[in-house]
TIVEX-758392 format. One record per residue: residue in one letter; z, x, y of N, C-alpha, C in turn. Coordinates in steps of 0.001 Angstrom, whole numbers, padded with zeros to 6 digits, always signed. Each point is the difference from the previous one (the first is absolute). Last residue first. Example, Ala and Ser with C-alpha at 12.3 -4.5 7.8 and 13.67 -1.06 7.14 Angstrom:
! residues 2
S+007080+012850-002250+000060+000820+001190+000730-000770+001090;A-000070+000290-005720+000000-000890+001190+000000+000900+001200;
//
This chain:
! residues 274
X-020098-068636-035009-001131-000476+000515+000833-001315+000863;X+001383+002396-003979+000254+000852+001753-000352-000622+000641;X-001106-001889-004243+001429-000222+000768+000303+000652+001272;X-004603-000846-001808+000942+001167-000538+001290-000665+000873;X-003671-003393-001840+000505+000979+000638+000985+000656-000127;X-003493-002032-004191+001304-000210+000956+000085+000852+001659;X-003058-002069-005364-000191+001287+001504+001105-000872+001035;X-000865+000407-005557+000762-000813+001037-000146+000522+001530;X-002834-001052-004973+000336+001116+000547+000511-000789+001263;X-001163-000292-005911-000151-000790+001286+000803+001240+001137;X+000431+000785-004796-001500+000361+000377-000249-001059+001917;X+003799+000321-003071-000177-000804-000382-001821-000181+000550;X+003647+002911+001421-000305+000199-001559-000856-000600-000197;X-000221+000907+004784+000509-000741-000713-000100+000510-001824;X-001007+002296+005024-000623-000111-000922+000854-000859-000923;X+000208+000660+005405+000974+000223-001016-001327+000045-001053;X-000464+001060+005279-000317-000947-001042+000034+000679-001199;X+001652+000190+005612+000185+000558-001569-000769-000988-001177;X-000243+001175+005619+000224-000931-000628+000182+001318-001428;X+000714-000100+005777-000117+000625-001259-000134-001236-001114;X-001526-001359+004567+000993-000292-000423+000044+001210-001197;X-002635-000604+004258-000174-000308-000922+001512+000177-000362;X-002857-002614+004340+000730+001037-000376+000729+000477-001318;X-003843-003444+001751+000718+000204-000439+000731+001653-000285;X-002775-003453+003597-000635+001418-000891+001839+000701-000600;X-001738-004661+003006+000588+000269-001332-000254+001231-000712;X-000084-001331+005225-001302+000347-000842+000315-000250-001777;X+003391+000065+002619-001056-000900+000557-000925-000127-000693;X+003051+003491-000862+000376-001298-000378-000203-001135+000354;X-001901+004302+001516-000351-000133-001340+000888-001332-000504;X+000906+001066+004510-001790-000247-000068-000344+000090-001792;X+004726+001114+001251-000087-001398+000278-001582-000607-000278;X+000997+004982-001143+000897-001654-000213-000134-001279+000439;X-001912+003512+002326-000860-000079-001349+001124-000822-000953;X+001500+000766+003976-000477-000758+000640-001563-000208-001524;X+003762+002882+000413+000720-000849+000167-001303-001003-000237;X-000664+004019-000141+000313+000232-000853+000769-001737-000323;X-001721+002053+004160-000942-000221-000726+000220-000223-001230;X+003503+001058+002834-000861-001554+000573-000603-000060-001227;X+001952+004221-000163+000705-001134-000124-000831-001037+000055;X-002157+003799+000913+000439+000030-001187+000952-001557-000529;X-001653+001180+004429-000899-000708-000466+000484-000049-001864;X+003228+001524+003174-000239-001560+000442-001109-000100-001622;X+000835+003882+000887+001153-000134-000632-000434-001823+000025;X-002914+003189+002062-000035-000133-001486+001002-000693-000797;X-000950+000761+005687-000387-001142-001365+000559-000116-001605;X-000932+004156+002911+001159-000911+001003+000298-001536-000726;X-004224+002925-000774+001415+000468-000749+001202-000905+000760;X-004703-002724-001177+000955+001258+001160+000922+000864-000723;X-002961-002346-003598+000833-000184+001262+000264+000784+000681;X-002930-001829-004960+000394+000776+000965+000373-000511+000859;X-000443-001286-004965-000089-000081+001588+000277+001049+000526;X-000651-001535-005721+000048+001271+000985+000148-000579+001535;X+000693-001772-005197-000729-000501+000970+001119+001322+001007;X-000963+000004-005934+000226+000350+001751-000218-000516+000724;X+001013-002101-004538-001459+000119+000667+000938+000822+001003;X-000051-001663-005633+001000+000947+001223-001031-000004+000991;X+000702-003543-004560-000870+000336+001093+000638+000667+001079;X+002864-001474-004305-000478-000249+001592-001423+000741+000179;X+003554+000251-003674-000060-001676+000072-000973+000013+001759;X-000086+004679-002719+000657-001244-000983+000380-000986+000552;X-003518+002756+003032+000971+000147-000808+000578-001063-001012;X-004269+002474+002877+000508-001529-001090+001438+000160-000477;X-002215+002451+005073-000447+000378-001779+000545-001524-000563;X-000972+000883+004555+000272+001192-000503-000111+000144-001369;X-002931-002209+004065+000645-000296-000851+000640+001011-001045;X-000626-000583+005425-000510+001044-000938+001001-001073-001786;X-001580-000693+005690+000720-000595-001053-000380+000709-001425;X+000463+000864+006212-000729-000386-000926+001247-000228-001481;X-001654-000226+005923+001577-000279-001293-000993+000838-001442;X-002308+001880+004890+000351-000994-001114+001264-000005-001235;X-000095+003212+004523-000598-000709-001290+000307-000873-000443;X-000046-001381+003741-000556+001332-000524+000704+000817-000198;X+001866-003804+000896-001436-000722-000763-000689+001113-000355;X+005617-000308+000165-001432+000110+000802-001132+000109-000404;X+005072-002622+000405-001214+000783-001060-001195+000702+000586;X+003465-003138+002352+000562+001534-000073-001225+000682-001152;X+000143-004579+000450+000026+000904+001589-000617+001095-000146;X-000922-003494-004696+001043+000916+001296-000390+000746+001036;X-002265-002585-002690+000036-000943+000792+001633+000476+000596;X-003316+002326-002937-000558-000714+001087+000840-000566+000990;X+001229+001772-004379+000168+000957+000673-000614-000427+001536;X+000820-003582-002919+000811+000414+000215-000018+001236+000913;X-004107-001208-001979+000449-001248+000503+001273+000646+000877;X-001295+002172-003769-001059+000429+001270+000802-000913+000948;X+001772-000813-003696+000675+001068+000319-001088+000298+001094;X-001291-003727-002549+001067-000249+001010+000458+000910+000687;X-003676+000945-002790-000506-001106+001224+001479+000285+001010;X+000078+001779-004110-000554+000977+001127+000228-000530+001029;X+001047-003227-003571+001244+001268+000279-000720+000877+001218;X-003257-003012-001948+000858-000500+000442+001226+001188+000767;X-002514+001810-003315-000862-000042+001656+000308-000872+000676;X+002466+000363-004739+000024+001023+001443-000956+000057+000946;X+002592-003715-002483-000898+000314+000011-000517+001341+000919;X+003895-001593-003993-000452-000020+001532-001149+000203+000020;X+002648+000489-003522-000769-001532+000148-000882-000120+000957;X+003091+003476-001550-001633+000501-000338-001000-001608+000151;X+003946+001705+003523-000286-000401-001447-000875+000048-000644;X+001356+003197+004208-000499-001478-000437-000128+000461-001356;X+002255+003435+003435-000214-000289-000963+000085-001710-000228;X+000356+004830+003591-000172-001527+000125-000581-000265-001269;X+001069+004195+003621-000343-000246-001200+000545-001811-000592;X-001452+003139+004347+001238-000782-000478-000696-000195-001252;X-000484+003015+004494-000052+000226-001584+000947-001375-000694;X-001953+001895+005408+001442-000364-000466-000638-000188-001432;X-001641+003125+004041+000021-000810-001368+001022-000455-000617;X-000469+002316+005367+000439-000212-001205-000143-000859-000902;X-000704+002552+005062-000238-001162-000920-000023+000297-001218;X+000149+003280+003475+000518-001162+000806-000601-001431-001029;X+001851+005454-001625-001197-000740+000607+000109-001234+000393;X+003613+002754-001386-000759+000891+000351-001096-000560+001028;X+004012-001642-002563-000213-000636+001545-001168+001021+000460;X+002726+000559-004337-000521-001509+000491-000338-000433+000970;X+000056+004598-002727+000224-000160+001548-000384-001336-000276;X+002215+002954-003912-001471-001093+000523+000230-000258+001433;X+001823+004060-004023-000309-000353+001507-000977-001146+000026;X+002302+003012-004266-000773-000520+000741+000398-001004+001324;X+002406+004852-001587-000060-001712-000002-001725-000267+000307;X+001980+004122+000829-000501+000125-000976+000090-001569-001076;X+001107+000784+004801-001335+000996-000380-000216+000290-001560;X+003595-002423+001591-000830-000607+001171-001429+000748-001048;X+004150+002022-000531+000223-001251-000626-002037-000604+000148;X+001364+003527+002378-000359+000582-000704-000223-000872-001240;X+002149-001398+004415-001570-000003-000110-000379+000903-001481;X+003919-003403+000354-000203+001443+000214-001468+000320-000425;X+002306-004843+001511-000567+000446-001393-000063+001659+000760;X+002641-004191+001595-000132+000972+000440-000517+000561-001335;X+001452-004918+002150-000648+001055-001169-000332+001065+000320;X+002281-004587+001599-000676+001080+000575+000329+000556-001302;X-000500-005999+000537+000792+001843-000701-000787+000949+000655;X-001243-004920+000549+000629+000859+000875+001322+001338-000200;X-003165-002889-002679+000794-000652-000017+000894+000743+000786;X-003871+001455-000349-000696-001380+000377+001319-000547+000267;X+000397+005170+000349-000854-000959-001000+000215-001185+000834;X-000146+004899+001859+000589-001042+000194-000674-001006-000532;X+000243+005593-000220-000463-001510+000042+000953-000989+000282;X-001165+005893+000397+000721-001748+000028-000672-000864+000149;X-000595+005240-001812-000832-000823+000849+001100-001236+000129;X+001293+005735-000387-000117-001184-000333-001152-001230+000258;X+001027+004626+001212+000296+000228-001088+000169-001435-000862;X-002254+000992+004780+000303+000775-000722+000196+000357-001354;X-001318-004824+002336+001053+001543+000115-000139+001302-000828;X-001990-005527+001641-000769+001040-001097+000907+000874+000901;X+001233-004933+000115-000451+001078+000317-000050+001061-001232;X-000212-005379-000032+000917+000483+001558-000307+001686+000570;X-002910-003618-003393+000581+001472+000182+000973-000116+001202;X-000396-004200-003292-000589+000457+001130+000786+001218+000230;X-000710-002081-005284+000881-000136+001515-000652+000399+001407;X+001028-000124-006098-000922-000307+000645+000638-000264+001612;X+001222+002460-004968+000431+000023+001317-001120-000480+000708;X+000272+001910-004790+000089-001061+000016+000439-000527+001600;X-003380+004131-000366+001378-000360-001116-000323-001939-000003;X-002054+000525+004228+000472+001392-000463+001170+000051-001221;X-003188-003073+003731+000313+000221-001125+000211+000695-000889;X-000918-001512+005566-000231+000657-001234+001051-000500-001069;X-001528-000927+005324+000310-000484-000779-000514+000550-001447;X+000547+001571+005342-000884-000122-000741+001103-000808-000946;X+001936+002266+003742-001021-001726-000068-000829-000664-001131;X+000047+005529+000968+001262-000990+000355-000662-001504+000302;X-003087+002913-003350+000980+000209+001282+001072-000650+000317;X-003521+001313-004508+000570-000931+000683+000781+000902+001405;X-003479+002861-002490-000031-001247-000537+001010-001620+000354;X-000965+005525+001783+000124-001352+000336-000296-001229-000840;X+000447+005200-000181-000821-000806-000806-000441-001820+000838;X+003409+003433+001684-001825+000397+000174-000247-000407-000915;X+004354-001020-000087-000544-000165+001350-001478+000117+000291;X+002255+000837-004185-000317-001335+000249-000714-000469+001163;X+001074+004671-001364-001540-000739-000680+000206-001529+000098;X+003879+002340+001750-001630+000304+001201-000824-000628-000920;X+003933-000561-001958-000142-000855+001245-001353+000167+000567;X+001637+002455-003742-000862-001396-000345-000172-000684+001221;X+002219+004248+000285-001808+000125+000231-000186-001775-000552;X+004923-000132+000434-001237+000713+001651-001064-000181-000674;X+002578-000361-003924-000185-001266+001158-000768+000259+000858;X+001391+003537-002393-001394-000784-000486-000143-001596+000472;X+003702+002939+001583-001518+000759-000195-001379-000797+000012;X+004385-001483-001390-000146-000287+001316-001472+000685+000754;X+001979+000456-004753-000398-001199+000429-000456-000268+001240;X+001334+004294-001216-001281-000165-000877-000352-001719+000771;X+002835+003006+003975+000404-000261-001323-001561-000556-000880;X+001418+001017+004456-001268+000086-000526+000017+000115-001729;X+003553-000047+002826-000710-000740+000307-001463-000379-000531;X+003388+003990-000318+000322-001261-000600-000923-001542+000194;X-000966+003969+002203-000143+000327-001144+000075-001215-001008;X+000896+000537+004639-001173-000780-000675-000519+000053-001290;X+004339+001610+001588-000314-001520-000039-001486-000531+000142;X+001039+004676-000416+000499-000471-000983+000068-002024-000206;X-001207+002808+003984-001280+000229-001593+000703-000610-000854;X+002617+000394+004680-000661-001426-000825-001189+000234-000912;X+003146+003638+002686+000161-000975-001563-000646-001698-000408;X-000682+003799+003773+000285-001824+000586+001025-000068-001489;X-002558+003670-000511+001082+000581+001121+000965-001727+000363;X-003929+000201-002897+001243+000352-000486+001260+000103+000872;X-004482-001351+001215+000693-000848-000639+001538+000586-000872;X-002567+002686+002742+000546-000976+000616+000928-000837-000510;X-002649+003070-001948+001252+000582+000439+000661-001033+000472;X-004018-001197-001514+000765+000190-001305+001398+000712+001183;X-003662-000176+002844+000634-001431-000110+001239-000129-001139;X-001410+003863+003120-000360+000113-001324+000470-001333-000632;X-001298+001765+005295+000826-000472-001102-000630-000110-000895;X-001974+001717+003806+000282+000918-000554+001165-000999-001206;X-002734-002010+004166+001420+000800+000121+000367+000887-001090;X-003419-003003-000723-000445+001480+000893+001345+000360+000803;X+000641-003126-003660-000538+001228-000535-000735+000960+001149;X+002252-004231+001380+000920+000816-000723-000829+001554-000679;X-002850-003663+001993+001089+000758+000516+000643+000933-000348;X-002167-002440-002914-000771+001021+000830+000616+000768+000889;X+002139-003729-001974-000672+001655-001557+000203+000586+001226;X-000497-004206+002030+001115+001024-000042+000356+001260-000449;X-003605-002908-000418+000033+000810+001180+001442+000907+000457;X-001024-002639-003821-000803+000791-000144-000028+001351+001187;X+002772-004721-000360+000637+001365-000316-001001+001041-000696;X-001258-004123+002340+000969+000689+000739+000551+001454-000523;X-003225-003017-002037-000590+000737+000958+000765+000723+000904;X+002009-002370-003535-000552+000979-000524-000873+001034+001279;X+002075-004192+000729+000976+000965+000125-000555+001397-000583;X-002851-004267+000555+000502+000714+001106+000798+001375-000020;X-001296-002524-003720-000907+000910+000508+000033+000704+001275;X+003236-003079-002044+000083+001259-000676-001076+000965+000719;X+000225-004911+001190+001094+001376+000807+000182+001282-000922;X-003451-003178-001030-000417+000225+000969+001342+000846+000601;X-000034-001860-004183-000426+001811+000015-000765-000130+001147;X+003098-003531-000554+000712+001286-000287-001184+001050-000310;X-001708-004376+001089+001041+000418+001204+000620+001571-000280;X-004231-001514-002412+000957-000490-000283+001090+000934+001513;X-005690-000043+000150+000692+000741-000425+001904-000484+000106;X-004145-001948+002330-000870-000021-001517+001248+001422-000732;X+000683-001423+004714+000765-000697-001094-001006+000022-000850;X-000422+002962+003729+000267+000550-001193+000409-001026-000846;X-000247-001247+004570-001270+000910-000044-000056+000802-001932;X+003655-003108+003264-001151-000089-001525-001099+000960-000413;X+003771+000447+003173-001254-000811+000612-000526-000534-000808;X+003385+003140-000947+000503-001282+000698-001403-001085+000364;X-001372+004507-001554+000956-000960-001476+000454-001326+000829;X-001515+003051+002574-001374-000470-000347+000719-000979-001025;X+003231+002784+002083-000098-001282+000822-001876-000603-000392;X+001914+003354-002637+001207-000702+000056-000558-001442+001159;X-002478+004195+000098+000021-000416-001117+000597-001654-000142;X+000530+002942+003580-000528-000747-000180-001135-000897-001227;X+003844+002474+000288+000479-000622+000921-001541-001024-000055;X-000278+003820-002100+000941-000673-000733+000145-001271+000825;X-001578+003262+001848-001374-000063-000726+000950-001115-000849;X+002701+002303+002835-001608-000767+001056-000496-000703-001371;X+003089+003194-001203+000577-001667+000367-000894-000549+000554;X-001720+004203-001544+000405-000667-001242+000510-001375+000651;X-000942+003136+003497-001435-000514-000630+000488-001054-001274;X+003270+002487+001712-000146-001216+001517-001197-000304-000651;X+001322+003288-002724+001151-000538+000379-000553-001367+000262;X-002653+003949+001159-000360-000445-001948+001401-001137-000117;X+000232+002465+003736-001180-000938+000141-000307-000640-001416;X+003474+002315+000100+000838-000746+000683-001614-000840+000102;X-000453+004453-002045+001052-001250-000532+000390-000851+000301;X-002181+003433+002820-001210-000604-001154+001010-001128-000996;X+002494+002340+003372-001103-000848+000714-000448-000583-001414;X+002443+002885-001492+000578-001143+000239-000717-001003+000670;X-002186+004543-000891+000367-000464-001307+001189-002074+000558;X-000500+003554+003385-001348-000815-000438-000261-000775-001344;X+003901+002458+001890+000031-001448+000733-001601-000156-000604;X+002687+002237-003482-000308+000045+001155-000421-000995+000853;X+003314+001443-004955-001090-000440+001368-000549-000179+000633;X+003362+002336-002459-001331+000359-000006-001158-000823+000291;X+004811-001267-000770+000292+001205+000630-001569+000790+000349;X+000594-004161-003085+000132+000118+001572+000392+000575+001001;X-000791+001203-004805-000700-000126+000379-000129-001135+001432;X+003587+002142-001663-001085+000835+000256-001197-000656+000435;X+003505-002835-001917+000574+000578+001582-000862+001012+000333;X-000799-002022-004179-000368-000835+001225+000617+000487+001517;X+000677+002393-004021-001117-000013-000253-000733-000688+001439;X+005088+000145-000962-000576+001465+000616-001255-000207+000249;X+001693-003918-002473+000222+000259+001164-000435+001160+000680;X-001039+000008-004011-000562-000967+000349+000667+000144+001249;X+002482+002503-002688-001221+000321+000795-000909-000319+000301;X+004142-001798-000984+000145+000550+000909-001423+000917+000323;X+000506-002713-003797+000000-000835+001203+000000+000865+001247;
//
């Protein structure tokens, strides 16, 4: 310790006023340039970049210039940090987990796949970003829990941005009897996606028949919506093919079972779940 100290007392014993001039402009250039950094961030001028690596970038531009400083004054920063005793607390700091938090932060930040505001899906955790940090991202779910996932968490998760693009497919899956009639069934479900608000006409609804199963006919019916919408159009639309198929009589199916008798005759029943 003591010759870390000696180390830094020489080398501000050797000095000079031109060497300090040049440190003090390299100084007043790093806060200028920071400062106004900082006030492009206040303006928006940078919101295509999360609040916390618009003040990280600031501080980084701050302490480049500082290096600089410090190194045309002749300091040896490792001395520094020793002479202060704070190597050891970044030491600690930079611990394996925390490490690998930071860089997951920057490949989140410069990847940009969601921002603040945005709406994602991460694990089992669905919610709005509050913020992208350093060593963490937060959320805030639907049922107003905060969540805090660790970006290294983050980065080796899959990721859905629910709010990337400004309209969204809604997917419903929907099962008639085999009594039914299905170009009847199209008819009504076209019908239904028509005669909501909120649906939107481009693209088209559409109706995909999926397969046969053991008591039904499986059909997709697809819409699209705003994103601001989806929650409404999911609900409504789901409401409103109930009622338009029990008009229409397009029977909804029932599991069935059909027994085989000793007696060679056969008993077709419903399933009790049912």
């Amino acid at each position: 310790m003591s010759s870390s100290v000696n180390s830094v007392q020489r080398i501000i014993d050797s000095i000079d006023a031109a060497e300090a001039i040049r440190a003090a402009l390299l100084l007043t250039a790093g806060l200028v340039i920071s400062q106004l950094y900082f006030r492009l961030a206040r303006r928006g001028v940078l919101r295509h970049l999360p609040r916390s690596g618009q003040r990280l970038g600031g501080w980084l531009i701050l302490a480049v210039f500082v290096s600089a400083a410090l190194h045309q004054l002749g300091f040896n920063l490792s001395v520094l940090l020793g002479a202060a005793g704070v190597f050891s607390v970044a030491i600690g700091f930079a611990s394996q987990t925390s490490a690998a938090n930071v860089i997951s932060g920057f490949f989140l930040v410069s990847e940009g796949s969601f921002a603040v505001g945005d709406i994602i899906r991460a694990g089992n955790h669905t919610g709005e970003v509050l913020s992208v940090d350093m060593l963490s991202v937060k959320l805030r779910t639907f049922d107003n829990l905060y969540v805090r996932i660790p970006n290294e968490t983050l980065i080796k998760t899959e990721v859905v941005n629910l709010s990337k693009f400004p309209i969204r497919r809604i997917d419903l899956k929907i099962s008639i009897s085999y009594n039914s009639d299905i170009a009847r069934a199209r008819a009504v479900l076209l019908d239904v996606a028509e005669k909501n608000p909120f649906c939107l006409e481009e693209p088209r609804p559409q109706i995909t028949l999926q397969g046969f199963g053991e008591s039904s006919v499986d059909i997709q019916f697809s819409v699209w919506a705003a994103r601001e919408n989806f929650m409404e159009v999911r609900d409504g639309v789901q409401e409103q093919i109930k009622l338009a198929f029990d008009a229409a009589q397009i029977e909804f199916p029932f599991p069935t079972r059909t027994l085989h008798l000793a007696n060679g005759s056969e008993l077709r029943t419903k399933n009790d779940a049912a």
